[in-house]
C-alpha positions as CSV (number, residue, x, y, z in Angstrom):
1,X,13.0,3.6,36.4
2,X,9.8,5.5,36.6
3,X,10.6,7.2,33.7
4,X,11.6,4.5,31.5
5,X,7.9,3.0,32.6
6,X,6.2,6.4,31.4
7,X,7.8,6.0,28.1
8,X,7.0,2.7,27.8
9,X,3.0,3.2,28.7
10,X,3.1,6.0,26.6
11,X,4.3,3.8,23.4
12,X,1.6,1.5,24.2
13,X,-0.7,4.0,24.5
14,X,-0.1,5.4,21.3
15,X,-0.2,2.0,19.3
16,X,-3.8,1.7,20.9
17,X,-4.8,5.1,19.5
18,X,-3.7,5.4,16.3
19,X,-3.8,2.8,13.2
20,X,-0.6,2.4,11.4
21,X,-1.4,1.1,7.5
22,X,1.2,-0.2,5.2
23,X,1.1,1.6,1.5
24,X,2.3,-0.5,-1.3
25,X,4.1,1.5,-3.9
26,X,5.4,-1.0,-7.1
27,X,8.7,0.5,-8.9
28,X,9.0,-0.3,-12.7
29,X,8.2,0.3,-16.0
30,X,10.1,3.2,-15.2
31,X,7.4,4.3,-13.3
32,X,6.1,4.1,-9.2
33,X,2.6,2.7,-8.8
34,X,1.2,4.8,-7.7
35,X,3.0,7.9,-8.0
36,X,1.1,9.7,-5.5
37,X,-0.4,9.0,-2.6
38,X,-1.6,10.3,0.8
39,X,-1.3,8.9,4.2
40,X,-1.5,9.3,7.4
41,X,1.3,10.3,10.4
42,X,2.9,7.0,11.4
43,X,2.1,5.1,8.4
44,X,4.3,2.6,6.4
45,X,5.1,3.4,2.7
46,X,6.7,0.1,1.2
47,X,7.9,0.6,-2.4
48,X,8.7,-3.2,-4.3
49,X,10.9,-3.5,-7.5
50,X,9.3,-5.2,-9.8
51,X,12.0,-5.2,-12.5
52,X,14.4,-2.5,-13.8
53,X,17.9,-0.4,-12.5
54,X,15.6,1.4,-9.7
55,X,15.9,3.1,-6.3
56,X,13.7,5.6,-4.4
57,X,15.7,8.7,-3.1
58,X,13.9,11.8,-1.2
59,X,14.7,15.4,-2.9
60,X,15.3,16.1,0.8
61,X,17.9,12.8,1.4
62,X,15.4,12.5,4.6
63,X,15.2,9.0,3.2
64,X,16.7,6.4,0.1
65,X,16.8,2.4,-0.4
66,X,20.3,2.9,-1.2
67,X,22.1,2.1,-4.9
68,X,20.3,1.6,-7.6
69,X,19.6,-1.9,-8.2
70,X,17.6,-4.1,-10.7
71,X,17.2,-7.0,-7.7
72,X,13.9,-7.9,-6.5
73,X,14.6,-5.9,-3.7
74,X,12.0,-4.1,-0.9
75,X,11.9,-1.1,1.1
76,X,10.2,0.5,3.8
77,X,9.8,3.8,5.2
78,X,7.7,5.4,8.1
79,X,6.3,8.6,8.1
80,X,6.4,10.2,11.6
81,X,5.5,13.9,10.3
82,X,3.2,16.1,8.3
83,X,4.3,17.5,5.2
84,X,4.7,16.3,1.6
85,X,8.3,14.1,0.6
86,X,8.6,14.0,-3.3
87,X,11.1,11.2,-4.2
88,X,12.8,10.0,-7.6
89,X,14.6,7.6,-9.3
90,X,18.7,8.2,-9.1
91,X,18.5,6.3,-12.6
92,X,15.4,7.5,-14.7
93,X,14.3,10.6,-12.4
94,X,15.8,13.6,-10.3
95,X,14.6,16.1,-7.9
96,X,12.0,18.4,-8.4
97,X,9.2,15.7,-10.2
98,X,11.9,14.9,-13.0
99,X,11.3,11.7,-14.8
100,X,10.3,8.8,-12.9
101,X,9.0,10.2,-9.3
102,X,6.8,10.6,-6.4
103,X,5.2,12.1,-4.0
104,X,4.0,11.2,-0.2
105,X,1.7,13.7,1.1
106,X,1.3,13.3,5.0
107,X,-1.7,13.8,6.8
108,X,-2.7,14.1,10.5
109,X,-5.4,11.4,11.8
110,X,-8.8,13.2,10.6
111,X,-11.0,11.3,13.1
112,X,-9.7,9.8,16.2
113,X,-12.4,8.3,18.4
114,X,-12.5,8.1,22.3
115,X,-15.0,4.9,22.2
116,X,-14.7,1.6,20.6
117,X,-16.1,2.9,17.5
118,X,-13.8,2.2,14.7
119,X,-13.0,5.0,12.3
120,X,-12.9,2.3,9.5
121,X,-15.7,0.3,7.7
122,X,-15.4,-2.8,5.9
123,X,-15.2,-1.9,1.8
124,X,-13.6,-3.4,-1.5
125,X,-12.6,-0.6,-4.1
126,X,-12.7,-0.5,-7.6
127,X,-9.2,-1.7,-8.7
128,X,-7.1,1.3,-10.4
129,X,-6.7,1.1,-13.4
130,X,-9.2,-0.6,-14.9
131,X,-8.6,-2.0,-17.7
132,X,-4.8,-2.6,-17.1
133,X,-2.1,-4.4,-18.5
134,X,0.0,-5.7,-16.4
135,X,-0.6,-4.5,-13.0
136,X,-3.5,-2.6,-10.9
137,X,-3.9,-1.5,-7.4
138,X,-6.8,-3.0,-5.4
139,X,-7.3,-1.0,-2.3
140,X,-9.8,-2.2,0.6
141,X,-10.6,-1.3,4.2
142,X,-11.2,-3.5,7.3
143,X,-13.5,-2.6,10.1
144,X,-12.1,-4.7,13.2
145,X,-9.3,-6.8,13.3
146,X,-10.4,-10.0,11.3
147,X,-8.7,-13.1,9.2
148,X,-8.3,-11.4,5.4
149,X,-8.2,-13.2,2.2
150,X,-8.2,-11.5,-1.2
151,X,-8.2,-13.4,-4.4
152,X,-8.1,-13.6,-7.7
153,X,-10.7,-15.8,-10.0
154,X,-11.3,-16.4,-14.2
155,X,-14.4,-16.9,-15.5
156,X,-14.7,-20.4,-14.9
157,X,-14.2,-19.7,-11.2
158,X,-10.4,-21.1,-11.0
159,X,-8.3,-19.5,-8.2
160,X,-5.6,-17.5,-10.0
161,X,-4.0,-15.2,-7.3
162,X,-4.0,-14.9,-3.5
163,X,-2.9,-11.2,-3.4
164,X,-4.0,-11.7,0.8
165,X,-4.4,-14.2,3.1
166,X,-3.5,-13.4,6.7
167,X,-4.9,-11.4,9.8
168,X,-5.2,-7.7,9.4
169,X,-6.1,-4.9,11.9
170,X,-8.7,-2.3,11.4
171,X,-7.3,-0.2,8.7
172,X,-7.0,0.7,5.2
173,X,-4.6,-1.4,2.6
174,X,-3.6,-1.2,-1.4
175,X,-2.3,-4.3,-2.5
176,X,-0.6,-4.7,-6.5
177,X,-2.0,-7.1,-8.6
178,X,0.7,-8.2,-11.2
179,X,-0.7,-10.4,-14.3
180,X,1.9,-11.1,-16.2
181,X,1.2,-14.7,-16.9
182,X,-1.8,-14.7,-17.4
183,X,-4.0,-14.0,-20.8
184,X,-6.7,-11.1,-21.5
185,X,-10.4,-11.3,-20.4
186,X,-12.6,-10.9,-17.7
187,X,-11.5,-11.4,-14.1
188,X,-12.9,-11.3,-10.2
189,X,-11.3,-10.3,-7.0
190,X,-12.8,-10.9,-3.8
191,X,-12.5,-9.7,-0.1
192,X,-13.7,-12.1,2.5
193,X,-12.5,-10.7,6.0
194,X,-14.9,-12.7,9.2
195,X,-18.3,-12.4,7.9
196,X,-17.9,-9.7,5.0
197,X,-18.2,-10.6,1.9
198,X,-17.4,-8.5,-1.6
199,X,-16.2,-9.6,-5.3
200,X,-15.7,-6.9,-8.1
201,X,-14.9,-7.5,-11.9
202,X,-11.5,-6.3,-13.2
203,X,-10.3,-6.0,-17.1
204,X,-6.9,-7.3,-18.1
205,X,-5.8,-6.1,-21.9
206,X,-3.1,-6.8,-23.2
């Protein structure tokens, strides 16, 4: 019993100490957006199929989403170790960076504090890429836990796209913006999280 209580105050311990982030990775276009990207032990790497005959398979087999499959389907995958995991595409890619493929690099925490000092500040990044047709990554930090809401506005000020709108933790998050119905020109997305306030101009060309 007292060791089944250890474990369990360790766990908590742990989820008080380190930040767990959730990566989004978009699959199609016979392509993963984006293909590379670094994170940190413990973090979430979630890829989404946009379209297409796609799965996501590790050149080790340390982890897959299964068959290929051109459903709308998601997957998810935490990272408990340092190292870097290239994945593919059983469909359109193979091991060894073949084709479509990827690449997770995992990194230890590089700054863990022992106050109340949080490791992260509040920010809104230049979407990537920029212009883009059809999709970008918009990537933004949070400094304390707070209610988020990211969206999307014309030039006339008209709400296109809530890409966020829901309570985050202090961390760092990439969310895909997809703009497939919608024509080219000049667009805003802003980051409102408690008192913090940023908009940025984006370029969709088709």
């Amino acid at each position: 019993m007292k060791n089944l209580y250890l474990l369990v105050l360790f766990q908590l311990l742990n989820q008080m100490v380190f930040s767990q982030t959730t990566h989004n990775v978009t699959v199609g276009n016979f392509s993963f957006t984006p293909a590379q990207i670094t994170i940190t032990v413990g973090d979430i790497v979630r890829w989404t199929n946009s379209g297409g005959l796609h799965n996501v398979v590790a050149d080790d087999n340390s982890f897959t989403s299964g068959s290929v499959s051109s459903s709308s389907w998601v997957y998810e995958h935490t990272f408990n170790s340092v190292g870097t995991n290239p994945y593919y595409c059983a469909q359109h890619g193979g091991p060894g960076g073949v084709g479509m493929s990827g690449v997770v690099t995992v990194e230890n925490p590089t700054d863990v504090k022992n106050d109340n000092t949080s490791i992260f500040k509040f920010d809104l990044i230049q979407n990537y890429p920029n212009p883009f047709n059809p999709s970008t990554s918009i990537q933004f930090s949070v400094g304390s836990g707070q209610l988020v809401t990211l969206k999307v506005y014309d030039v006339l000020g008209n709400d296109v796209a809530t890409l966020v709108n829901e309570y985050r933790n202090a961390g760092t998050y990439e969310v895909e913006f997809n703009s497939a119905a919608l024509s080219s020109g000049f667009y805003f997305y802003k980051l409102q999280a408690g008192s913090f306030v940023e908009t940025k101009k984006m370029i969709l060309m088709k």
